[in-house]
C-alpha positions, 0 to 999 in steps of 0.5 A, spaced: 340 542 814 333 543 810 335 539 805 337 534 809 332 534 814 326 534 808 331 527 804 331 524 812 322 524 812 321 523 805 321 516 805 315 514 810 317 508 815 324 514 817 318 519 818 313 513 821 319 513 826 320 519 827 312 520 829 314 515 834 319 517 838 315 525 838 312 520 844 319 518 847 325 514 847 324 508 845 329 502 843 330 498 836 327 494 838 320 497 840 321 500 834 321 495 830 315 492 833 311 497 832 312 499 825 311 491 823 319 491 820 325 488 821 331 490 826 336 491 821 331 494 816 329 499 822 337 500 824 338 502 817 333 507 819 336 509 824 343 511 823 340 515 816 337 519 821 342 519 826 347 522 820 342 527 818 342 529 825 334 528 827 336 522 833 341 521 838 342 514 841 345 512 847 347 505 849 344 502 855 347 495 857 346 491 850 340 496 847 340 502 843 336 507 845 334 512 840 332 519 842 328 525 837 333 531 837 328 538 836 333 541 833 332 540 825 324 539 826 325 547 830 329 550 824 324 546 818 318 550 823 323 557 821 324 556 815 316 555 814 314 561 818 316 565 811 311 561 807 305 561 813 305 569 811 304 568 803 298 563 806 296 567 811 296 574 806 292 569 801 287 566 805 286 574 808 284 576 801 280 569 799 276 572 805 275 578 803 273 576 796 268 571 799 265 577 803 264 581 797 261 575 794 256 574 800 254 582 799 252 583 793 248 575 792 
């Protein structure tokens, strides 16, 4: 799901889409609008997203409504949390290293 999740936001209008819709629901069209694309760009968008399980649409009259999942963005902070240790223990020594620094200057 990773994989699929990171191939989903790599392209810049699909990662602009999903920023958007962090706000809410919101139409193709809406979409459209404020990412200054074409419907059928935006759609195409949409349904990569969809695929890789990142949207959920439903159909209310003649529009479609697109809706974040939270699931693969909480599975991609998981997987993070173990590369957030590494930095946080590098960072740590980092600190450590510039104080000694300080002390003897």
């Amino acid at each position: 799901m990773k994989q699929t999740t990171l191939n989903a936001l790599a392209e810049p209008n699909r990662l602009q889409i999903v920023e958007l819709l962090r706000d809410g629901p919101l139409t193709v069209g809406q979409i459209a609008d404020r990412l200054k694309i074409r419907q059928p760009q935006t759609s195409k968008h949409l349904k990569l997203l969809h695929e890789a399980g990142m949207v959920e649409v439903h159909a209310e009259a003649n529009r479609r409504i697109y809706r974040l999942r939270p699931e693969p963005l909480q599975e991609m902070d998981e997987w993070l949390e173990s590369f957030r240790g590494i930095w946080e223990k590098r960072l740590d020594q980092l600190e450590h290293y510039l104080e000694k620094l300080q002390k003897k200057g």
